[in-house]
C-alpha positions as CSV (number, residue, x, y, z in Angstrom):
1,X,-6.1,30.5,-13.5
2,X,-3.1,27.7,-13.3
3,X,-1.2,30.5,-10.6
4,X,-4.8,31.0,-8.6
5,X,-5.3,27.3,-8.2
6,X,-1.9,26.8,-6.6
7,X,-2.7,30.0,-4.2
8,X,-5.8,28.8,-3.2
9,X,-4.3,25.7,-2.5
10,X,-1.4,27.4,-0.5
11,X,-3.7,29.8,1.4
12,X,-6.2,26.9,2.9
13,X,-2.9,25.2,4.0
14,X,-2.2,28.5,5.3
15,X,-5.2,28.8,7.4
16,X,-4.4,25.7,9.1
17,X,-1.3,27.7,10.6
18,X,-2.1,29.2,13.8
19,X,0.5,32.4,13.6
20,X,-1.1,33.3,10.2
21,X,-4.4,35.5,11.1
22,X,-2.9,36.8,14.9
23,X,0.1,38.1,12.6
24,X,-2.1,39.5,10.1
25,X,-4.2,41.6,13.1
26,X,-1.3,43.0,14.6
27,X,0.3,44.4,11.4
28,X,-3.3,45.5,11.1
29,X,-3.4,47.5,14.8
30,X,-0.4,49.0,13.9
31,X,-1.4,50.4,10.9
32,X,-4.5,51.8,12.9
33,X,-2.5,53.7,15.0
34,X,-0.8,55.4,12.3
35,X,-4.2,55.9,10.3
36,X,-5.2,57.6,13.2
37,X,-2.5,60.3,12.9
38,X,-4.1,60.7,9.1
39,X,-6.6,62.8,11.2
40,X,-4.8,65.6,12.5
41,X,-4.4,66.6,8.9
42,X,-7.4,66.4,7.6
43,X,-8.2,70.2,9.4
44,X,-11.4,68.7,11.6
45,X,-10.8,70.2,14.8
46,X,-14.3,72.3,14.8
47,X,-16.4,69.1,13.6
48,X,-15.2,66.6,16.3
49,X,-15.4,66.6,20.6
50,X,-12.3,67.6,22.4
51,X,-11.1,64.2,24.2
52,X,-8.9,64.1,27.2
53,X,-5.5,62.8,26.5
54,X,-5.2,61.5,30.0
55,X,-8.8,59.7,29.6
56,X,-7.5,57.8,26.5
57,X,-4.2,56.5,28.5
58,X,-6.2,55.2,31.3
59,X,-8.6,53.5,28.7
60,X,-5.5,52.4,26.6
61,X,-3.5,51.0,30.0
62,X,-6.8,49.0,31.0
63,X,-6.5,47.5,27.2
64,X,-3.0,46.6,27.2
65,X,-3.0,45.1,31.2
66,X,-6.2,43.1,30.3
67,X,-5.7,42.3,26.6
68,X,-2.1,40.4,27.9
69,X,-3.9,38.3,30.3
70,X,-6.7,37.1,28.0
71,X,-4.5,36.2,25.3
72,X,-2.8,34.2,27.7
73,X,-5.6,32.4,28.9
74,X,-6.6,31.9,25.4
75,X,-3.5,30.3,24.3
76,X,-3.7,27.9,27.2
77,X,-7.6,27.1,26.8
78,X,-6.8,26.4,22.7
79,X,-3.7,24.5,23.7
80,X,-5.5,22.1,25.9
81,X,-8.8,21.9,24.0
82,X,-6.8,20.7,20.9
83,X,-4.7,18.4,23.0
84,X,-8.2,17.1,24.4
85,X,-9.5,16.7,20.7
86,X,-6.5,14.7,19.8
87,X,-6.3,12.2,22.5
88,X,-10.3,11.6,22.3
89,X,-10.7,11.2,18.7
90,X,-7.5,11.2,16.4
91,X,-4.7,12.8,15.6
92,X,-5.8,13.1,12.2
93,X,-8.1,15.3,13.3
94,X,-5.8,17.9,14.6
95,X,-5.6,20.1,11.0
96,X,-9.4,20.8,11.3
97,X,-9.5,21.7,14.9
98,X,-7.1,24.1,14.9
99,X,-8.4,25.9,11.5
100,X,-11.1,26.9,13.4
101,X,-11.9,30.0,12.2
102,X,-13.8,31.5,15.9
103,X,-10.9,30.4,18.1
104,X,-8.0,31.8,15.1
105,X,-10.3,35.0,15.2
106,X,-10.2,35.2,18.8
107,X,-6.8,34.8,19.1
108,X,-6.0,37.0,16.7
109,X,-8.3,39.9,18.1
110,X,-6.7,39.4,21.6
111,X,-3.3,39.2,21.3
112,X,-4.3,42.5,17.9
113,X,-5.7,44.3,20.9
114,X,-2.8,44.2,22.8
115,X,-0.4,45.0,20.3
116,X,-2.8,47.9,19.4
117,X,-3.2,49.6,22.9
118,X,0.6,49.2,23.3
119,X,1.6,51.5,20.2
120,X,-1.2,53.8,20.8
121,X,-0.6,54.4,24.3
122,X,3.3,54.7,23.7
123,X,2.1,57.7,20.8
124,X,-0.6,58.9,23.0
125,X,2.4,59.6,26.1
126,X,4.8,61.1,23.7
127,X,1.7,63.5,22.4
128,X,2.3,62.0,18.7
129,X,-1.5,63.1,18.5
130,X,-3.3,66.6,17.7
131,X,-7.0,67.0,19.3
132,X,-8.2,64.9,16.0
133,X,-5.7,62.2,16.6
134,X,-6.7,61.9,19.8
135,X,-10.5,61.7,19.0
136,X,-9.8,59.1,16.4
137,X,-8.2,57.3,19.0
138,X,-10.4,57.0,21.5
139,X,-13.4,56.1,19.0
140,X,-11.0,52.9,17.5
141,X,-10.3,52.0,20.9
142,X,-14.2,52.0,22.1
143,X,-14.8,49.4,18.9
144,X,-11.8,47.5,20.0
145,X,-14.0,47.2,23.6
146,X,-16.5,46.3,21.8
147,X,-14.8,43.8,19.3
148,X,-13.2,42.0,22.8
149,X,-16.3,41.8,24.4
150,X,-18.4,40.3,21.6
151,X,-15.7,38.4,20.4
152,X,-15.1,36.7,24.3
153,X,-18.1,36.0,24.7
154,X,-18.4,33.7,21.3
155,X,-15.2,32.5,21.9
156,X,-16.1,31.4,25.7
157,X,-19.1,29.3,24.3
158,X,-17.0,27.6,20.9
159,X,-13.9,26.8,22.9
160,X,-16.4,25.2,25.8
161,X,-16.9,22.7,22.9
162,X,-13.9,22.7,21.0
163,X,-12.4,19.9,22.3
164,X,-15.3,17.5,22.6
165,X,-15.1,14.4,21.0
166,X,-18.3,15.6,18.8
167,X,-17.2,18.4,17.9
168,X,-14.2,16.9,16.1
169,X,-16.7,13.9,14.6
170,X,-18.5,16.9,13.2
171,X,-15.7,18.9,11.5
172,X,-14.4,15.5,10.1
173,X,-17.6,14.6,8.4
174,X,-17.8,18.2,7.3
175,X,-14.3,18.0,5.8
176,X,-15.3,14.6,4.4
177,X,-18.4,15.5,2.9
178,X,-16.8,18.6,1.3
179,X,-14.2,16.3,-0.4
180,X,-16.8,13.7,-1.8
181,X,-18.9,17.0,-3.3
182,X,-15.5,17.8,-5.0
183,X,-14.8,14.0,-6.3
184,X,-17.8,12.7,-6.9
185,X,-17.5,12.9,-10.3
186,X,-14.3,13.3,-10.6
187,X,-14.8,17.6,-10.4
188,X,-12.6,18.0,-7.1
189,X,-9.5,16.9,-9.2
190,X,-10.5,17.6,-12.4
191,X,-9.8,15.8,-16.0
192,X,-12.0,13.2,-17.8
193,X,-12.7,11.3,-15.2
194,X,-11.8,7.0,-16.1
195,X,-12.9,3.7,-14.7
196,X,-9.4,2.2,-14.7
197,X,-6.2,2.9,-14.4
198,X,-4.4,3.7,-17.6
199,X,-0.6,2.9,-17.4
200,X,0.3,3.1,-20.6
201,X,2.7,5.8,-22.2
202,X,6.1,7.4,-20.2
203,X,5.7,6.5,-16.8
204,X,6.6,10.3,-14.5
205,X,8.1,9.4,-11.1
206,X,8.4,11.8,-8.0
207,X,11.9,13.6,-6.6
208,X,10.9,13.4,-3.2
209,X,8.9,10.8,-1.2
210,X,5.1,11.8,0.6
211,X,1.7,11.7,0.2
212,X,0.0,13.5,-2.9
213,X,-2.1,16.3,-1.3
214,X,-3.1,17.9,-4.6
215,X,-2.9,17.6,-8.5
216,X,-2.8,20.8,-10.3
217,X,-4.8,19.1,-13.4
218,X,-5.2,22.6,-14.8
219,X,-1.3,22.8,-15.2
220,X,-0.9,19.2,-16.6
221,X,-3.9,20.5,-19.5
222,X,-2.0,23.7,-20.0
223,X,0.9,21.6,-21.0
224,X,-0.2,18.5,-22.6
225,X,-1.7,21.1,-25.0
226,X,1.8,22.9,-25.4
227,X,3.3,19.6,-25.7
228,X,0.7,18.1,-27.4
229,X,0.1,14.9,-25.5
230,X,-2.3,13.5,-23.0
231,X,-1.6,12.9,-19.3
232,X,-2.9,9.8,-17.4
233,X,-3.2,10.5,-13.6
234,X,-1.7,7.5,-12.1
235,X,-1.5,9.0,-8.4
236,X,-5.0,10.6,-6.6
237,X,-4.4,12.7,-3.5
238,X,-3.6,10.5,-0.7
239,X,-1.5,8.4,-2.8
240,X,2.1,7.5,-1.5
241,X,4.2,8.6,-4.2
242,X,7.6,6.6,-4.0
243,X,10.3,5.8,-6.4
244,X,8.7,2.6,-7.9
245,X,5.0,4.3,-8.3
246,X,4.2,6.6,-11.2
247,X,2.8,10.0,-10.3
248,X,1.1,9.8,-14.2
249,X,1.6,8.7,-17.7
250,X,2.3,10.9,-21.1
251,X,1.4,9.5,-24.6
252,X,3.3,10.6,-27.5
253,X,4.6,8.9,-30.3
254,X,8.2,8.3,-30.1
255,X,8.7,7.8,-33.6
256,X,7.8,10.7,-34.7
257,X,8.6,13.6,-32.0
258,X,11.0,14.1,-29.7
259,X,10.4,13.0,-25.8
260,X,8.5,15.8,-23.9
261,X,9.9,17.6,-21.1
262,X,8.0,15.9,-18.1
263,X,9.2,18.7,-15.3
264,X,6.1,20.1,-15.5
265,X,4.3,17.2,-15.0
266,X,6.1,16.5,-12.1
267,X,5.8,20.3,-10.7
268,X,2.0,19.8,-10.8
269,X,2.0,17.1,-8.2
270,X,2.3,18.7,-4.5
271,X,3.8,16.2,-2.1
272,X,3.9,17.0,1.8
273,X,4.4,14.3,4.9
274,X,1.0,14.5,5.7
275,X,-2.1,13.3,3.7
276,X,-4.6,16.1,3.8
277,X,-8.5,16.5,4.5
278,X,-8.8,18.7,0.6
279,X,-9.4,16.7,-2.9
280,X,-9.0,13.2,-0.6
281,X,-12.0,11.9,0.8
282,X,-10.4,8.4,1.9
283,X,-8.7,10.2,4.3
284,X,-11.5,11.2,6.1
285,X,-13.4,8.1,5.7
286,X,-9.9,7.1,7.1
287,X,-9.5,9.7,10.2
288,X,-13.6,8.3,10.6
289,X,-12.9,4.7,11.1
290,X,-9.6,5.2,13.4
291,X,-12.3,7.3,15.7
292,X,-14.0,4.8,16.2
293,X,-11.7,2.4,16.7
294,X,-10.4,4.3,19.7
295,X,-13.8,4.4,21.2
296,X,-14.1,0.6,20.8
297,X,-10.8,-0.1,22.6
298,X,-11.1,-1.9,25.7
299,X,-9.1,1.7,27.4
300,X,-11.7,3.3,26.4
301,X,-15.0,1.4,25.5
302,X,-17.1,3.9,23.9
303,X,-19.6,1.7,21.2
304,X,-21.9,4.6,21.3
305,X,-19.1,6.9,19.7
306,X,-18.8,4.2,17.1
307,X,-22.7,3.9,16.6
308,X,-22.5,7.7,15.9
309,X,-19.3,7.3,13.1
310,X,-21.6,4.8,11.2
311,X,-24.1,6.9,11.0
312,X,-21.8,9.6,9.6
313,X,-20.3,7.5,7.5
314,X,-24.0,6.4,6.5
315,X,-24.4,9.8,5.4
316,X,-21.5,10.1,3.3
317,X,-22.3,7.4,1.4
318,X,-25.7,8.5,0.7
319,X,-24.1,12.0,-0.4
320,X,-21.5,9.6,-2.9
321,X,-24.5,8.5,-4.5
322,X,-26.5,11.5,-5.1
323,X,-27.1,11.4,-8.7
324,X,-29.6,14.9,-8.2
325,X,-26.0,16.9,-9.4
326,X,-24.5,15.8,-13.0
327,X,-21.0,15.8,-14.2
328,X,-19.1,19.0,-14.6
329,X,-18.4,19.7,-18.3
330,X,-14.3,19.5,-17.8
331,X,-12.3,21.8,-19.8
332,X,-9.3,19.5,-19.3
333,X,-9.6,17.2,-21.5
334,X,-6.4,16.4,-22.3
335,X,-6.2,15.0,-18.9
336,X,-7.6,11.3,-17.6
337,X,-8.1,11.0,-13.7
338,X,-9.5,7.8,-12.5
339,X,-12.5,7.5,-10.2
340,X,-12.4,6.3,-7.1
341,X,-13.4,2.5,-6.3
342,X,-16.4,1.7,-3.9
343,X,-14.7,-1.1,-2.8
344,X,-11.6,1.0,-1.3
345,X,-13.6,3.3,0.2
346,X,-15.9,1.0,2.2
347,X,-12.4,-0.9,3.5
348,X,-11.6,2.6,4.6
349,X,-14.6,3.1,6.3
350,X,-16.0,-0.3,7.7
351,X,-13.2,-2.5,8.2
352,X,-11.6,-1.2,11.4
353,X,-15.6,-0.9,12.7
354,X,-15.6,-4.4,11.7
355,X,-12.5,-5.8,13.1
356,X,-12.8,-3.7,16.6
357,X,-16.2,-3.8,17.5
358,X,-16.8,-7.9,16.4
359,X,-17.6,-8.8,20.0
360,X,-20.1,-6.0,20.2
361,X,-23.8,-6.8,19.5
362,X,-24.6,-3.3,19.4
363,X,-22.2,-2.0,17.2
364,X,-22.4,-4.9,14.9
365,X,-26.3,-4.8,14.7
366,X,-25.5,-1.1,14.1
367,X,-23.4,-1.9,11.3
368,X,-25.5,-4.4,9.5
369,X,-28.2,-2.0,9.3
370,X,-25.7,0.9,7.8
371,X,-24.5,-1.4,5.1
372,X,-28.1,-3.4,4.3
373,X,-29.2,0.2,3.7
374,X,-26.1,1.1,1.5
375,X,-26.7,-2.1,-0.6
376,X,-30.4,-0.6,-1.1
377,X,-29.3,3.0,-2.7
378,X,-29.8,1.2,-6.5
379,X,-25.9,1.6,-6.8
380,X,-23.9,-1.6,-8.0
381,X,-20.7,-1.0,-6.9
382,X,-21.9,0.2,-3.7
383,X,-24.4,-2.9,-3.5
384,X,-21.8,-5.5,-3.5
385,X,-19.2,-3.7,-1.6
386,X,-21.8,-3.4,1.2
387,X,-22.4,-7.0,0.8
388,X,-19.2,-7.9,1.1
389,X,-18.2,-6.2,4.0
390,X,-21.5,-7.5,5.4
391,X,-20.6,-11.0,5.6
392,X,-16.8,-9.9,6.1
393,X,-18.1,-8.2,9.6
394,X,-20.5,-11.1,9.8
395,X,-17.4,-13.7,10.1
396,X,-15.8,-11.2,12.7
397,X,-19.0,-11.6,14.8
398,X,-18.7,-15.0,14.7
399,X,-15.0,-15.3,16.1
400,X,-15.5,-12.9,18.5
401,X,-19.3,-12.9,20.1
402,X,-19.8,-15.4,22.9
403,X,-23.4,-15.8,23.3
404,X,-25.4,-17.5,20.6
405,X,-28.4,-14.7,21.2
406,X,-26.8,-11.8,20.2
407,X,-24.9,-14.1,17.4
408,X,-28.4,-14.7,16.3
409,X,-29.5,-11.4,16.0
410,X,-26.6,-10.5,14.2
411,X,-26.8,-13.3,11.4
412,X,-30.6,-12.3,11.2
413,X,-29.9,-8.4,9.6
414,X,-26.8,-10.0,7.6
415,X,-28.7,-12.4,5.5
416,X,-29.2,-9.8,2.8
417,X,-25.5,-10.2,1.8
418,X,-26.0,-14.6,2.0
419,X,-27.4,-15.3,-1.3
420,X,-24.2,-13.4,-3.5
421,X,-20.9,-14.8,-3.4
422,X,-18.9,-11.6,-4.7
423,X,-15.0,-11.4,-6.0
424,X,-13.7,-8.0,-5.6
425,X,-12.6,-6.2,-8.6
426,X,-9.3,-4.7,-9.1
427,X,-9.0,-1.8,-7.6
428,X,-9.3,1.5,-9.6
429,X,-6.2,2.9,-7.4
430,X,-4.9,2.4,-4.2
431,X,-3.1,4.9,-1.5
């Protein structure tokens, strides 16, 4: 289980590699070729139709001549849809646009197709084929028509909208959602989940400097039991781990055993340059907020893209708080993770809304709305961190709106959050 987790992990970073799947299909073309020549052997020449060798060249040249020009234009069409999703929404964004799975498949069948009518017409000219070869041939080549056609024609329609700004808000709150499912109660990570931050014990540091884009918690278990101990997550995915901030703490008792070898613990903390969408939903709350601070620069001045990222982020919230799924019984229970803090997530979320869109009476009427019905959901936490950053975006209104009406109106939907004067708590853990 400890050696599936980790490949899992390493094949969805895998899938966000665009060489990965077109590689895979041209291997897999090749071997068709050669599976085809499994035919002559197989003593069918009275059960199939005689084909004309020179009828499966001409079919196989029209392949390859085609096949080279489409995957060209694919390339280009991906290449300018994913720079168009990066400019109008975020960088951030880029991972999930190109993992998509109908323009990798496309891709892949294209340039597969290619590679395929290549090898088989270069066996088909130097007669590598018997009159079952060829038939076997010629019936793989009329499904690889086919699988170009219907492929095309879904590809033509996806990639229309691939780089849309919408189309990257969607994937994003997908991505986001996905993560909150996992960590909601703690189940994406794993471990007993905690309300605070334990520190106590041997502090484990990392070798190399990043973001943490995953915690094997199933490794940490597997050895806290071997060493019997407990581990203390210190660092959540999306945490900068540094030389000064602790990855995770080990109890043991000095006194009476020796200190544990904390490799292990170290090895089950992957570290990369780039904070990823899996196991950290403040990143997409994150990638959320900076979309919608693009669209409320004065380059672009887009409120109606932000109106539309509150109301994701509206739904995400709603998802955090769904109490229809319970806890996961945890097997790892040697292993403490703390929970993630409303408060942290809603300055992910709201505060760039706040600080960029405080001259706009839409968006901050918008915005007053989404957090009055946050504070509603009969969560606490969530309550007062929605009336915080009420009357925080409240005092941004006020700095930045010019005429008194539209002041008015905003100071009308934020009086829920008046009557509360809240301190923040301290912070379960911070990236």
């Amino acid at each position: 289980m400890k050696v599936l987790n980790r490949i899992r992990f390493i094949s969805r970073r895998l899938g966000e590699r665009l060489w990965v799947k077109p590689l895979f299909f041209c291997l897999l073309s090749i071997g068709a070729v050669f599976i085809a020549k499994t035919a002559d052997y197989l003593d069918l020449d009275r059960n199939i139709p005689q084909v004309n060798a020179d009828s499966i060249e001409t079919l196989l040249g029209v392949l390859a001549a085609s096949m080279l020009v489409i995957a060209t234009f694919a390339v280009a069409s991906m290449v300018s849809a994913y720079a168009s999703a990066s400019s109008a929404a975020t960088p951030r964004s880029f991972t999930l646009i190109i993992a998509d799975d109908v323009s990798q498949n496309a891709l892949s069948i294209f340039i597969g197709s290619f590679i395929y009518s290549i090898v088989a017409l270069t066996a088909a000219k130097n007669h590598f084929f018997q009159e079952a070869g060829l038939a076997t041939v010629f019936v793989l080549t009329v499904l690889v028509f086919a699988a170009v056609i219907i492929t095309f024609v879904r590809w033509v329609d996806k990639i229309a909208r691939l780089g849309r700004l919408s189309e990257s808000v969607e994937k994003v709150e997908a991505a986001t959602a996905a993560a909150i499912n996992q960590r909601r109660f703690g189940s994406g990570v794993g471990g007993l989940p905690t309300a605070q931050q334990h520190s106590l014990g041997k502090a484990v540091y990392a070798t190399t400097v990043g973001y943490v884009q995953h915690v094997d918690v199933e490794a940490l278990q597997a050895w806290a039991v071997k060493a019997n101990t407990r581990v203390a997550v210190a660092s959540l995915p999306g945490a900068f781990a540094e030389p000064g901030r602790a990855l995770a703490y080990v109890e043991y008792d000095a006194e009476s055993m020796a200190e544990p070898d904390l490799n292990a613990v170290t090895n089950a903390f992957v570290i990369g340059t780039d904070r990823v969408f899996e196991d950290d939903p403040r990143f997409g709350l994150v990638t959320l907020s900076e979309i919608a601070g693009r669209a409320l620069s004065p380059a672009v001045n887009d409120p109606g893209t932000a109106i539309t990222i509150i109301g994701s982020l509206v739904r995400l919230f709603v998802s955090w708080n769904d109490k229809t799924k319970g806890a996961e019984v945890t097997p790892y229970v040697r292993v403490d993770v703390p929970l993630l803090s409303a408060h942290d997530l809603f300055d992910d979320a709201f505060t760039a809304i706040a600080r960029d869109g405080a001259g706009t009476v839409e968006v901050m009427l918008r915005l007053q709305k989404a957090l009055k019905v946050l504070s509603t959901l009969g969560n606490p936490a969530l309550c007062e961190a929605a009336m915080k950053h009420s009357r925080l975006a409240l005092a941004r209104a006020e700095r930045k709106m010019e005429l008194p009406e539209d002041l008015a109106l905003v100071r009308e939907i934020a009086s829920f959050s008046r009557a509360t004067r809240l301190n923040r708590p301290s912070s379960v853990i911070d990236s």
